[in-house]
VODREN-304497 format. One record per atom (N, C-alpha, C, O, CB): residue number from 1; residue in one letter; x negated, y negated, z. Coordinates in Angstrom, 1 decimal, decimal comma. Each point is the difference from the previous one (the first is absolute). Glycine has a CB too. Layout:
<pts>
nr / rest / px / py / pz
NUM / A / X / Y / Z;
...
</pts>
This chain:
<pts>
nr / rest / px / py / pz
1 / X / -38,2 / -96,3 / -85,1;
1 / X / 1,3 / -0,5 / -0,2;
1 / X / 0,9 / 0,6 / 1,1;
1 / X / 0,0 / 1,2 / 0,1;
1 / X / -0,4 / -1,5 / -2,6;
2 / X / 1,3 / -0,7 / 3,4;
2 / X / 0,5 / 1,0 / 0,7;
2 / X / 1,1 / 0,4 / 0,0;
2 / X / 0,5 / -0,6 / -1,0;
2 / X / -1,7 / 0,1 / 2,0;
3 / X / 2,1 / 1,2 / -0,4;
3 / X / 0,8 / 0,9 / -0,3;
3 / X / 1,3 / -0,8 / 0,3;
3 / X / 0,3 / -0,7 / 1,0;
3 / X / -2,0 / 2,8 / -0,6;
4 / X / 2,6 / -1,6 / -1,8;
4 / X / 1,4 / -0,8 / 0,0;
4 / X / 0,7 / 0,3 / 1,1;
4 / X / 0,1 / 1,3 / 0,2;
4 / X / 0,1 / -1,3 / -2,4;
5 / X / 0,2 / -0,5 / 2,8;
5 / X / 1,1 / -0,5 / 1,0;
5 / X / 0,9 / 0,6 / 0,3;
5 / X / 0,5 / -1,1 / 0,4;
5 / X / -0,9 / -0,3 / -0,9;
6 / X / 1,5 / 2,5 / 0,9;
6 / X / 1,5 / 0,6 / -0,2;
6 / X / 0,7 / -1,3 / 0,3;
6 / X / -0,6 / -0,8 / 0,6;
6 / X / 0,4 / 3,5 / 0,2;
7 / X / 1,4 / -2,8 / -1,2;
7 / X / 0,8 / -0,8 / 0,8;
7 / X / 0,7 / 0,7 / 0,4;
7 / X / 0,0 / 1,2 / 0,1;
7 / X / -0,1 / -2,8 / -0,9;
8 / X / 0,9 / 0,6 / 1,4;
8 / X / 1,3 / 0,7 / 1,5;
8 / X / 0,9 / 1,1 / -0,8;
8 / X / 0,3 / 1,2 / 0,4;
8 / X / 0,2 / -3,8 / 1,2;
9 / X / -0,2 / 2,0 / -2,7;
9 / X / 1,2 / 1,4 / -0,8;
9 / X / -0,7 / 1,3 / 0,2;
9 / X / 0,4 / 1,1 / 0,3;
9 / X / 0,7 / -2,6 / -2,5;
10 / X / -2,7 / 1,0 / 1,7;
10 / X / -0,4 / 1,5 / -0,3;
10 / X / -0,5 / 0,7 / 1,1;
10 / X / -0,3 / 1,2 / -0,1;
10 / X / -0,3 / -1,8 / -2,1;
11 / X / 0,5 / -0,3 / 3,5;
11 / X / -0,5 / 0,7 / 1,4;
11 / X / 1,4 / 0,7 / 0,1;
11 / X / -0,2 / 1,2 / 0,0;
11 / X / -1,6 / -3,0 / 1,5;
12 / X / 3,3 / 1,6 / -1,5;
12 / X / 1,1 / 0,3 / 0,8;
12 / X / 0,2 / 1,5 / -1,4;
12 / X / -0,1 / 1,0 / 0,6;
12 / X / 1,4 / -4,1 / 0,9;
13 / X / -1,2 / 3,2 / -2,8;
13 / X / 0,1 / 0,9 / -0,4;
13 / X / -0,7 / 1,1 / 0,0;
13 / X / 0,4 / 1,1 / -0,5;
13 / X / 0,5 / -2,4 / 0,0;
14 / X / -2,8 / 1,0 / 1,3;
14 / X / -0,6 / 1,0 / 0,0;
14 / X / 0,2 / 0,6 / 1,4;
14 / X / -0,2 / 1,2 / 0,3;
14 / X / -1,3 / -2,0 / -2,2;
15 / X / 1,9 / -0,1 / 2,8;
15 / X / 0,7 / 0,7 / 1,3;
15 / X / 0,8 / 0,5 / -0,4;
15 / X / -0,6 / 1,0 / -0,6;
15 / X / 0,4 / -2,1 / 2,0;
16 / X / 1,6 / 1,3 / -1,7;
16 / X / 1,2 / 1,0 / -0,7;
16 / X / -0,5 / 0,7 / -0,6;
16 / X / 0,5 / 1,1 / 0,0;
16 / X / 1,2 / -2,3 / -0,3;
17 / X / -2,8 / 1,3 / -0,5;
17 / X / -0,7 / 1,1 / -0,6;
17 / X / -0,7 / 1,3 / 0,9;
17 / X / 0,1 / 1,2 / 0,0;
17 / X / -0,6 / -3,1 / -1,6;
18 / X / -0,2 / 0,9 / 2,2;
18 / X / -0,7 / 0,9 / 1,7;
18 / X / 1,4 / 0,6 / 0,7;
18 / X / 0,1 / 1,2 / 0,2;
18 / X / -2,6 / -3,3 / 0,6;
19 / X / 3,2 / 1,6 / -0,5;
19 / X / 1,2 / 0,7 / 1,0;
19 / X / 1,5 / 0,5 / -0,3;
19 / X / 1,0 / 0,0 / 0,6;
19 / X / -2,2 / -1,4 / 0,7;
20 / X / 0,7 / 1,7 / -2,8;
20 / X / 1,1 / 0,7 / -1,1;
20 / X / 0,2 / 1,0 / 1,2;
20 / X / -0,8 / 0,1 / 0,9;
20 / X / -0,1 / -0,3 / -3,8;
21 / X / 2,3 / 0,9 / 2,9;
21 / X / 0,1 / 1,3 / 0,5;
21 / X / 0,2 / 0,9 / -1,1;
21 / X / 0,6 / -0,3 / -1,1;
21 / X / 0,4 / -0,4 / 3,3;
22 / X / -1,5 / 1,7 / -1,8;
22 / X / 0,2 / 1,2 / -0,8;
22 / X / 1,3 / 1,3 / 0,1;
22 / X / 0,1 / 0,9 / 0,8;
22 / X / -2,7 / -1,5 / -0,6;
23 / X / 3,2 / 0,5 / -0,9;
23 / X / 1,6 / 0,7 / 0,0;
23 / X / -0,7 / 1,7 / 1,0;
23 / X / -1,2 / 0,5 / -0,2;
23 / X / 2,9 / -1,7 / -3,4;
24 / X / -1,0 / 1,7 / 4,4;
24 / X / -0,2 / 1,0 / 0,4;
24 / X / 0,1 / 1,3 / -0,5;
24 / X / 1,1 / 0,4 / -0,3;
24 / X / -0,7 / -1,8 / 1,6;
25 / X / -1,4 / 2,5 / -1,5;
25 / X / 0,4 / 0,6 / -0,6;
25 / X / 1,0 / 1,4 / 0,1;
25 / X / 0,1 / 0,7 / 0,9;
25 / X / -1,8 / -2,1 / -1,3;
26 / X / 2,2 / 1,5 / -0,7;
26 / X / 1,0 / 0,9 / 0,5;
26 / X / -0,4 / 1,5 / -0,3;
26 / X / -0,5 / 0,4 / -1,0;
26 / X / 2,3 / -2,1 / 0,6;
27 / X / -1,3 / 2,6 / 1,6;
27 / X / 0,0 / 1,4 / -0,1;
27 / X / 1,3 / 1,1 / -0,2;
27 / X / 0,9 / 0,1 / 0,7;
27 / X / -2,8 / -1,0 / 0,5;
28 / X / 1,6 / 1,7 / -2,3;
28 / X / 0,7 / 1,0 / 0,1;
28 / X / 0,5 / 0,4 / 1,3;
28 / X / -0,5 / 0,2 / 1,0;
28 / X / -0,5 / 0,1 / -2,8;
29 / X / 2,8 / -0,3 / 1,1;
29 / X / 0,4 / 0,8 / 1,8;
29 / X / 0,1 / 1,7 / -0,3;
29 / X / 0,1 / 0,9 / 0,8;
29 / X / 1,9 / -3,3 / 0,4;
30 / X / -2,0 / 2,5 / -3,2;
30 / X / 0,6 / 1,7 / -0,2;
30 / X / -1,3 / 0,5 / 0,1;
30 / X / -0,2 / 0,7 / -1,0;
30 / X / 2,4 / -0,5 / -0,6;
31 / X / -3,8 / -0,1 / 2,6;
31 / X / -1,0 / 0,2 / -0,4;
31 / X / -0,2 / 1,5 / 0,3;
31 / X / -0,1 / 0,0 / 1,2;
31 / X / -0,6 / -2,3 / -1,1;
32 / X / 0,7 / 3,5 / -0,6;
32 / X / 0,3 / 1,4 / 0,8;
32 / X / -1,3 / 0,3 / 0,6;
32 / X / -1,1 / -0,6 / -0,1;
32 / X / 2,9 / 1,6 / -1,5;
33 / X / -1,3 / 0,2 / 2,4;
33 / X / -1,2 / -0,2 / 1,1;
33 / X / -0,2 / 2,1 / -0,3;
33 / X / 0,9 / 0,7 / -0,3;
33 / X / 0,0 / -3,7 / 2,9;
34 / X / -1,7 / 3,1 / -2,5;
34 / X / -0,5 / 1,9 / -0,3;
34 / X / -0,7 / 0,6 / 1,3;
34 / X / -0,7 / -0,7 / 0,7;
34 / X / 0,1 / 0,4 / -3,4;
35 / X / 0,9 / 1,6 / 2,8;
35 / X / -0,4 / 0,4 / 0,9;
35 / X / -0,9 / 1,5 / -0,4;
35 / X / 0,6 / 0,9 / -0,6;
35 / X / 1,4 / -2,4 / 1,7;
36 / X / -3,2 / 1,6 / -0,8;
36 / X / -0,9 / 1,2 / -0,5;
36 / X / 0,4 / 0,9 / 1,2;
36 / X / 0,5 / -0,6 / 0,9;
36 / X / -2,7 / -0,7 / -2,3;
37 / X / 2,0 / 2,6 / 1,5;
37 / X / -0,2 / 0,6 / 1,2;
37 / X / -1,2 / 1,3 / -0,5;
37 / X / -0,2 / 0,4 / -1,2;
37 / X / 3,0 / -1,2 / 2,6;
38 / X / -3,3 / 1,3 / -0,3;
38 / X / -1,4 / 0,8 / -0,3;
38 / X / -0,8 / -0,6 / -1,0;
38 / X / -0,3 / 0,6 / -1,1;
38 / X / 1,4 / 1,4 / 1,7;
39 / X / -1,5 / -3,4 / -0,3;
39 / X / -1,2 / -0,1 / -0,9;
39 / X / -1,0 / -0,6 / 0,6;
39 / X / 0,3 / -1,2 / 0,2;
39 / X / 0,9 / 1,1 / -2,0;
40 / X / -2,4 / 0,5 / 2,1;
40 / X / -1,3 / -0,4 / 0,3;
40 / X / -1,0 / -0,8 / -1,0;
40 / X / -0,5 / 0,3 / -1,0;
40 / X / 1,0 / 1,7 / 2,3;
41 / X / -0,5 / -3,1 / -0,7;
41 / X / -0,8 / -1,3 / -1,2;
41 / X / -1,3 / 0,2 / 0,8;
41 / X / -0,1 / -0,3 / 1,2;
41 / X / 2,2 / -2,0 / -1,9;
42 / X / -3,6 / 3,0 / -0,2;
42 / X / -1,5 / -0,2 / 0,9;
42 / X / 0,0 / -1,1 / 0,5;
42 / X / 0,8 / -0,9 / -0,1;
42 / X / -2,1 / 2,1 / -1,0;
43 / X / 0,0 / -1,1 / 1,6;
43 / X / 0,0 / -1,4 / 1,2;
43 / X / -1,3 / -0,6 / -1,0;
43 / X / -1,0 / 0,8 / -0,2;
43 / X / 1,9 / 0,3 / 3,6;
44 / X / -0,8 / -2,5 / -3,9;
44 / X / -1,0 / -0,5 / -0,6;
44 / X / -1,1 / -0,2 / 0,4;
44 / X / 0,0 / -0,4 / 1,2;
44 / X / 1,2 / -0,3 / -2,0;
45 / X / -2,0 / 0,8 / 0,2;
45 / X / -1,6 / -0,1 / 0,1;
45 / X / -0,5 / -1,4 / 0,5;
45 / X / 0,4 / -0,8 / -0,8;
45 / X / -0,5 / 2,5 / -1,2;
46 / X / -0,7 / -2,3 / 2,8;
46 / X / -0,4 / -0,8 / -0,3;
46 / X / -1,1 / -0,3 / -0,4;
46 / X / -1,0 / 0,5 / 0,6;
46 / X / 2,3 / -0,7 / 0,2;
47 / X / -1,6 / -0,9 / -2,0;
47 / X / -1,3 / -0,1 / 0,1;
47 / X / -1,0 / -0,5 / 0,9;
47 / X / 0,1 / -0,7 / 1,0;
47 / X / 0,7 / 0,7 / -2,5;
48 / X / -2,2 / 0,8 / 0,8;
48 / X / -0,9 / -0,5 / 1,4;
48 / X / -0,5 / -1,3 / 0,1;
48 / X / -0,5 / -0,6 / -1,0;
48 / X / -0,3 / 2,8 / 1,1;
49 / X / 0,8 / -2,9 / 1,1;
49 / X / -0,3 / -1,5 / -0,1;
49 / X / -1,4 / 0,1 / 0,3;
49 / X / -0,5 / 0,6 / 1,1;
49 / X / 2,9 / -1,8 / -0,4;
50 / X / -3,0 / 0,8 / -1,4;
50 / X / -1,5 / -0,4 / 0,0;
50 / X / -0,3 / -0,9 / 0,3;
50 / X / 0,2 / -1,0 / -0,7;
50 / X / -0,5 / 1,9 / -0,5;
51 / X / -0,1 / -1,1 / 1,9;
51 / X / -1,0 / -1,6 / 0,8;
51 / X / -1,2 / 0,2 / -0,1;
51 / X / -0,6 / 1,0 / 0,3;
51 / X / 1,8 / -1,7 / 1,5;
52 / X / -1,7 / -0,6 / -2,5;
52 / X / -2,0 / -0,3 / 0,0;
52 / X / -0,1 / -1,1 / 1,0;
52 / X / 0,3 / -1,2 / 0,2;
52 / X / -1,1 / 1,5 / -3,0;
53 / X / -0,1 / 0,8 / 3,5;
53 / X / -0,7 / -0,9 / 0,8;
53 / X / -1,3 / -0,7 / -0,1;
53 / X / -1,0 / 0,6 / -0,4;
53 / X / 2,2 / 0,5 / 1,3;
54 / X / -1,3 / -2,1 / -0,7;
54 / X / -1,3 / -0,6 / 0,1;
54 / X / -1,0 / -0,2 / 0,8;
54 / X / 0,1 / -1,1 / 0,4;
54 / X / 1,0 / 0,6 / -1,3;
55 / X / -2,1 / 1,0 / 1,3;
55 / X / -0,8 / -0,3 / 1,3;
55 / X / -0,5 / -1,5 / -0,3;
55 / X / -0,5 / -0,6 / -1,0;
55 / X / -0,4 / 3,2 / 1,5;
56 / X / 1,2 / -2,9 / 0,5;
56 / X / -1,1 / -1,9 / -0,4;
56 / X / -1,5 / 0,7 / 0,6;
56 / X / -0,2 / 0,6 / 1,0;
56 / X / 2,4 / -3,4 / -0,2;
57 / X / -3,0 / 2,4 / -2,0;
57 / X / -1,4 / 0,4 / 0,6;
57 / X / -0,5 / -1,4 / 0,3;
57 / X / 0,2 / -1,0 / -0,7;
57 / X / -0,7 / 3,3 / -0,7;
58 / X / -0,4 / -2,2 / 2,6;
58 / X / -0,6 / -1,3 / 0,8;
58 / X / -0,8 / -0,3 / -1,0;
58 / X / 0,0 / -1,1 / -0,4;
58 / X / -0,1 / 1,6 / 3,0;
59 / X / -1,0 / 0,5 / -3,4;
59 / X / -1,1 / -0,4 / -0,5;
59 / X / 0,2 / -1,1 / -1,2;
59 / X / -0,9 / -0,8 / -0,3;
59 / X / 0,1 / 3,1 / 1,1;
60 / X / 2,4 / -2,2 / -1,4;
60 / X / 0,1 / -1,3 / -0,9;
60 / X / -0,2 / -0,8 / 0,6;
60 / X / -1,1 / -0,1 / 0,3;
60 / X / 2,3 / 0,5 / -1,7;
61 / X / -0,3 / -1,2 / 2,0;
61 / X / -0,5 / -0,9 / 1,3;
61 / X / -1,2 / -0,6 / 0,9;
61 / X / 0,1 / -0,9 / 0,8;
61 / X / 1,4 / 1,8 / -1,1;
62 / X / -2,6 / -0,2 / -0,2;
62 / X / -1,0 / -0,2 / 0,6;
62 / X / -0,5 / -1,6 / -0,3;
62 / X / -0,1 / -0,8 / 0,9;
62 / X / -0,3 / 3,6 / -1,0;
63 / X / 0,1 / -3,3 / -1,3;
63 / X / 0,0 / -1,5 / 0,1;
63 / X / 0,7 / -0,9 / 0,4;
63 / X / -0,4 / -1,2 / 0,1;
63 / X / -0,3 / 1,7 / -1,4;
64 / X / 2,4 / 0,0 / 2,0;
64 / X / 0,1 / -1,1 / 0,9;
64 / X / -0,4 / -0,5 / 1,4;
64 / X / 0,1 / -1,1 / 0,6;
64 / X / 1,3 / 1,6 / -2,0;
65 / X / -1,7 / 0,6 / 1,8;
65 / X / -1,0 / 0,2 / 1,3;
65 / X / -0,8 / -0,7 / 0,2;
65 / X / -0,3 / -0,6 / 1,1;
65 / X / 0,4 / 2,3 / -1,1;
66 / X / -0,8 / -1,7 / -1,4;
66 / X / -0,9 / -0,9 / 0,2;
66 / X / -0,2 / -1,7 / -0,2;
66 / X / -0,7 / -0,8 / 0,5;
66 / X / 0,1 / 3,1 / -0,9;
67 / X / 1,8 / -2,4 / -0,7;
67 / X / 0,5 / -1,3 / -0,2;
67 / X / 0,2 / -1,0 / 1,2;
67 / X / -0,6 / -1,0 / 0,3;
67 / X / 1,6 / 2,1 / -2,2;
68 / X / 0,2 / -0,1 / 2,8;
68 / X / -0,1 / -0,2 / 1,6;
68 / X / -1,1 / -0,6 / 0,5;
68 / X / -0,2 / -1,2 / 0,5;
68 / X / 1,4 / 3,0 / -0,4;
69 / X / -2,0 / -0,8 / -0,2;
69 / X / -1,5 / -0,6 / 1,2;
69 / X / -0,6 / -0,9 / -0,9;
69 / X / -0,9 / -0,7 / 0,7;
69 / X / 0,1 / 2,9 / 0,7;
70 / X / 0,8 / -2,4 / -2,2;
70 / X / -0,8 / -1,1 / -0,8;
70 / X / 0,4 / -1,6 / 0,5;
70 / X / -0,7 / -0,9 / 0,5;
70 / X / 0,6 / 2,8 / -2,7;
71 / X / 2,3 / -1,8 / 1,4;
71 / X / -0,1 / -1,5 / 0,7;
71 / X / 0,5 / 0,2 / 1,3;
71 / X / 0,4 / -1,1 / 0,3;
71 / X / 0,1 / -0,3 / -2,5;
72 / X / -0,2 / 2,3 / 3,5;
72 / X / -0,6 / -0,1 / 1,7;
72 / X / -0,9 / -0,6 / -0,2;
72 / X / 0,1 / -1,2 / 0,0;
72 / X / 0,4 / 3,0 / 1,1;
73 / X / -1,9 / -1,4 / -1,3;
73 / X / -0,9 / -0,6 / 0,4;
73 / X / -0,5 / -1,4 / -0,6;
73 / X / -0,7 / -0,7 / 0,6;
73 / X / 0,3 / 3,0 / -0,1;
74 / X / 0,9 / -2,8 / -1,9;
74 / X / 0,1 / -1,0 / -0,3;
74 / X / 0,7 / -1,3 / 0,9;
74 / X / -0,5 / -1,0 / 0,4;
74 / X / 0,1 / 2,6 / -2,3;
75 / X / 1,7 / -1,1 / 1,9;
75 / X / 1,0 / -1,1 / 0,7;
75 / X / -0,9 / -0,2 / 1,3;
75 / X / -0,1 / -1,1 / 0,4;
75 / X / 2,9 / 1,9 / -1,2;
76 / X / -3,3 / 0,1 / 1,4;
76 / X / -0,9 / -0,1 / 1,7;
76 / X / -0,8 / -1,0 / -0,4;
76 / X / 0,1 / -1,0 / 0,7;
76 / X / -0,3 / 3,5 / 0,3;
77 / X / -0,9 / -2,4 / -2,1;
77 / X / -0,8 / -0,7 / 0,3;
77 / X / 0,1 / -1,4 / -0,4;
77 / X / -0,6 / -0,9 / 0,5;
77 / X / -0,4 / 2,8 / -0,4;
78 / X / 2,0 / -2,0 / -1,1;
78 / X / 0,7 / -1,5 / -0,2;
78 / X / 0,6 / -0,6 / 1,0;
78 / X / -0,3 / -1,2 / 0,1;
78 / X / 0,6 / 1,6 / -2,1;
79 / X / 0,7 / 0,3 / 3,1;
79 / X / 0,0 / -0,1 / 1,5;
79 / X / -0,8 / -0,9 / 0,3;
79 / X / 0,1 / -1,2 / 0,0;
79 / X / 0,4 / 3,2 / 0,5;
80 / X / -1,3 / -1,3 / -0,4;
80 / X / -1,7 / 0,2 / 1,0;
80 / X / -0,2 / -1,8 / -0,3;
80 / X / 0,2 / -1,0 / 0,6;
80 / X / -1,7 / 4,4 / -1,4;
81 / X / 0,9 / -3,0 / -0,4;
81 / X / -0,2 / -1,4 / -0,8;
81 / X / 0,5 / -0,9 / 0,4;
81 / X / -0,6 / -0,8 / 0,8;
81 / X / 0,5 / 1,6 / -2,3;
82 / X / 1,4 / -1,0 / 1,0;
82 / X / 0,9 / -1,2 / 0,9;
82 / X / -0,4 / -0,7 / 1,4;
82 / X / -0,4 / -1,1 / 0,3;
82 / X / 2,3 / 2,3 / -1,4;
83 / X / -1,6 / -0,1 / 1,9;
83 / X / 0,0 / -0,4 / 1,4;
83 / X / -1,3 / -0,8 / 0,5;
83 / X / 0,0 / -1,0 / 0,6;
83 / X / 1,3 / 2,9 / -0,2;
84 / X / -2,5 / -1,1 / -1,0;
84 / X / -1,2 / -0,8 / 0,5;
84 / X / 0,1 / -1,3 / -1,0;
84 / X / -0,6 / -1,0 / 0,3;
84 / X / -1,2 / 3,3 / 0,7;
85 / X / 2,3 / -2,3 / -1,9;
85 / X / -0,1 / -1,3 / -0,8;
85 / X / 0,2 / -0,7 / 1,2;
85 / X / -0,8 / -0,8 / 0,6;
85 / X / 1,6 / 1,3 / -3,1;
86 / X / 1,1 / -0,1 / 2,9;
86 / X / 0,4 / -0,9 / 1,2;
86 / X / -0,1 / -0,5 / 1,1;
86 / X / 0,5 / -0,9 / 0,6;
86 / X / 0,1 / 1,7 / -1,3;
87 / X / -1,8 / 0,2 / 1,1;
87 / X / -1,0 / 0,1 / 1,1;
87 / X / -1,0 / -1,5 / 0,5;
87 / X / -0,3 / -0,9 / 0,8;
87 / X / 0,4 / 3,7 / -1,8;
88 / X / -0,3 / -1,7 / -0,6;
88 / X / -1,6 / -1,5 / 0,1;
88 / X / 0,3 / -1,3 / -0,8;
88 / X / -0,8 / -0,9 / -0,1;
88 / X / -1,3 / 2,7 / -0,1;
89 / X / 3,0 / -1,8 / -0,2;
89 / X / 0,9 / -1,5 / 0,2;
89 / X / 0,3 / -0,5 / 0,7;
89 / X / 0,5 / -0,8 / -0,8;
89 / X / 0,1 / 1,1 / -0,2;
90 / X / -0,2 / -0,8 / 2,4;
90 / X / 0,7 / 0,6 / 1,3;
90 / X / 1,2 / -0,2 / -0,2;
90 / X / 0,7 / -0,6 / 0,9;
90 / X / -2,3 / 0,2 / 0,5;
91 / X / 2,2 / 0,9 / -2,6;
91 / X / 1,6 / -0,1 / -0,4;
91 / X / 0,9 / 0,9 / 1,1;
91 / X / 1,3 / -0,2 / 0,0;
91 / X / -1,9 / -0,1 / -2,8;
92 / X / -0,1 / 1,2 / 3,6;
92 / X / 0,6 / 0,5 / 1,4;
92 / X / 0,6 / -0,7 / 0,8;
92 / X / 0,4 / 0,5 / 1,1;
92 / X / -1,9 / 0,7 / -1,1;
</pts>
């Protein structure tokens, strides 16, 4: 079943919806401000970031290697095939 339709009223109010402005917000102007003197805050720690690494090992991989040489040498000899078909046709 496909899907109802908006009409124009409801395209133009969901635009004014999308590009409402938002009143600005207001800040305190009495905000007091403090002043520490002689105080030493430690210096935080960070944590240690750990990364795993992965070695990619060739040896999973090894059956595509061979998948490789299997259809190389396939596609060649269907090549192969073709041409002398073409050959000794004298479709040359």
């Amino acid at each position: 079943m496909p899907k109802k339709k908006r009409t124009l009223k409801q395209k133009i109010q969901a635009d004014l919806r999308h590009h409402a402005e938002t009143p600005p917000i207001k800040t305190h102007s009495n905000e007091q401000t403090y002043s520490v003197e002689n105080v030493t805050i430690p210096p935080v720690a960070k944590p240690l970031q750990t990364t795993i690494r992965k070695a990619i090992i060739t040896n999973d991989y090894g059956y595509l290697r061979a998948d490789l040489l299997k259809t190389t040498i396939l596609t060649g000899f269907i090549v192969f095939i073709e041409l002398s078909i073409q050959f000794f046709t004298k479709g040359v």
